[in-house]
N, C-alpha and C positions, 0 to 999 in steps of 0.2 A: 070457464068451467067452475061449479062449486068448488073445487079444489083448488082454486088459484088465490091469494090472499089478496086483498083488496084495503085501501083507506076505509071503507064502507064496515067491510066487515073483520075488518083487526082490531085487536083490543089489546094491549100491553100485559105482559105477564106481571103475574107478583109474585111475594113470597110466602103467600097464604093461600097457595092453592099446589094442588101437584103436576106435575106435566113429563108428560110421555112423549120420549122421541124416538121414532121407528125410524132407524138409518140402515143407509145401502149405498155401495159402489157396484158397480162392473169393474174387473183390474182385467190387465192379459194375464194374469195365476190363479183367476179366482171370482167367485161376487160371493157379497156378503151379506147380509139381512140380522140386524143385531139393534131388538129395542129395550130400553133402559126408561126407567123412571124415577122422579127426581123429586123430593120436596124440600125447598130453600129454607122455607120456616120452620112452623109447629105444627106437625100433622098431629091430623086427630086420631084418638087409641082408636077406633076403626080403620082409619088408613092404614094406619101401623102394622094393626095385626092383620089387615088385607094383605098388604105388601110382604109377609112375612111369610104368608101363608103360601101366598103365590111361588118366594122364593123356595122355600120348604119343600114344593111341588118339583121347581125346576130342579133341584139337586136329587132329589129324591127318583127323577126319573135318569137325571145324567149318570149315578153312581152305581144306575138296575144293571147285575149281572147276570144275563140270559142265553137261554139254551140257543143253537146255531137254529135258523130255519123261522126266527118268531115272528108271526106277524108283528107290524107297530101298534095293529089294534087292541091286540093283547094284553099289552103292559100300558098302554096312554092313561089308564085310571092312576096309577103311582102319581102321574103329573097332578091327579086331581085331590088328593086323596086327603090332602090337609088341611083343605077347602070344605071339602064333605064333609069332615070332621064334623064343622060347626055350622052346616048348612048354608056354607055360600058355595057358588060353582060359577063358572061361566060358558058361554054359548060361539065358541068359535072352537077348531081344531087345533091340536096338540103339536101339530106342526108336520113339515113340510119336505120334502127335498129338494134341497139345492145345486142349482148346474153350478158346470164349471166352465165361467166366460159365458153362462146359457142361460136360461130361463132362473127368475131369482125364485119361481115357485114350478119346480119340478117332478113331473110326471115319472115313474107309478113310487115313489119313496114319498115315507111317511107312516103318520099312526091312524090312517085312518081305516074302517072296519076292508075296504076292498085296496090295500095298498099291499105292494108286494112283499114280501118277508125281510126282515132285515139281515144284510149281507156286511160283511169285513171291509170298508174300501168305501162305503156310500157315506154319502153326508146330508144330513135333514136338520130343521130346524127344531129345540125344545122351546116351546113358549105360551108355557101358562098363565091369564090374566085374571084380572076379576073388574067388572065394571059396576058403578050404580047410574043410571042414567042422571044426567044434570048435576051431576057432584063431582066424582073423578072417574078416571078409567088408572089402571095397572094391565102393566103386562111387562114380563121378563122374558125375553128373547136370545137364546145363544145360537151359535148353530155346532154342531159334534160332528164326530168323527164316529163309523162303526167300528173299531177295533178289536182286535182278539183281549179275552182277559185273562187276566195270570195263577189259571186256574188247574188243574191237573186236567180235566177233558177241556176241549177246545169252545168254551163259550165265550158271546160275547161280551162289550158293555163300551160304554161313548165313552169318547177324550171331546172334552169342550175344545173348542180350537176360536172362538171367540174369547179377547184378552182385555175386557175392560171390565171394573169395579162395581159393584153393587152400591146402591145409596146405604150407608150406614143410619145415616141420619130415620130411615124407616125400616131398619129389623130389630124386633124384638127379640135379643138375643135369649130372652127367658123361655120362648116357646122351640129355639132349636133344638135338638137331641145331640148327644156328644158328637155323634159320626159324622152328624151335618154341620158343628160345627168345625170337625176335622178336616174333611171336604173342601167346605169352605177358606181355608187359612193355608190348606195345598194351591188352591186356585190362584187367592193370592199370590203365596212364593211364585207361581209358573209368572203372571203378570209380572210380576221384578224383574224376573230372571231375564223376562223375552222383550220385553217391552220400555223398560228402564234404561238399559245400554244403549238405545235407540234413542229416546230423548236425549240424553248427554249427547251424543255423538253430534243430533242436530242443535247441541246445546238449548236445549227448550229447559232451564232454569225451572221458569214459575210450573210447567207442566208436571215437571220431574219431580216434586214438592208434592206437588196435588195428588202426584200418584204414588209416591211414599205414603204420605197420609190417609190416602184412602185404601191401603191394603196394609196396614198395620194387621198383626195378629188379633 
């Protein structure tokens, strides 16, 4: 299949270019779907503030607190919304619902216009990207939790439950807003907390380093 990599048609990565890895298991607790992008070198100040913007989108829709009953279609523009800003968007959906041990793209959850309202207990994917064709692609993928929020009436708002790092090396921390950088530096601590004692435990040393350093405040 086209999808199969080949001597023919592989080419070695570098460090001057960006690269996006869209990962998944099936576990017996769970699957998961969680893409992340990565630039080794010098991105260019378009990458930068593509990537940034993209991020900006995901927090901005994971932190949305909303009435019980809302459609996903409703609120899917917050994911976009920092993109718009400055006239970039992209052409795929906002994301997804995820089974459990099931289908890794799950039927009727999600934001999309005919997708069923979001309930307390469901789990979907946030993942706002931005592409140019032939240059790079972005895309930031979690997947959340609908959760009650800690609100005096009973509305909702997502718990990320996807626990790995953001590329520092591509946000431009001058175009975040205080709250998203608050957000952000919470997400981190949860990654430490949850994810940290585990590498010790399997003593992963170099890993345990990497992920100190990459969730600094």
């Amino acid at each position: 299949s086209p999808r199969s990599p080949s001597n023919g048609s592989s080419r070695k990565l570098s460090v001057d270019e960006m690269y996006l890895s869209d990962t998944g298991g099936q576990y017996l607790d769970g699957t998961t779907d969680i893409t992340r992008t990565v630039h080794w070198g010098v991105p260019t100040p378009l990458q930068k503030e593509a990537y940034t913007r993209v991020l900006m989108g995901n927090i901005d829709l994971s932190r949305l607190i909303f009435p019980p009953n809302t459609a996903g279609g409703t609120v899917e523009s917050f994911a976009r919304r920092a993109l718009l800003d400055v006239g970039l968007n992209y052409g795929h959906g906002t994301g997804h619902g995820i089974g459990n041990f099931l289908s890794v793209h799950e039927w009727p959850v999600g934001f999309q216009s005919n997708n069923v309202p979001l309930t307390a207990g469901m789990f979907t994917s946030i993942e706002p990207g931005y592409y140019r064709d032939g240059e790079f692609g972005i895309r930031i993928e979690d997947i959340a939790l609908v959760v009650e929020a800690q609100t005096e009436k009973p509305f909702l708002t997502f718990e990320v439950v996807s626990l790995v790092p953001y590329d520092r090396n591509l946000i431009d921390l001058s175009l975040l807003s205080p709250e998203q950088i608050r957000y952000l530096n919470a997400y981190y601590e949860t990654i430490r907390a949850r994810v940290g004692p585990e590498l010790q435990r399997q003593r992963l040393e170099e890993e345990y380093g990497w992920l100190q350093r990459s969730t600094e405040p």
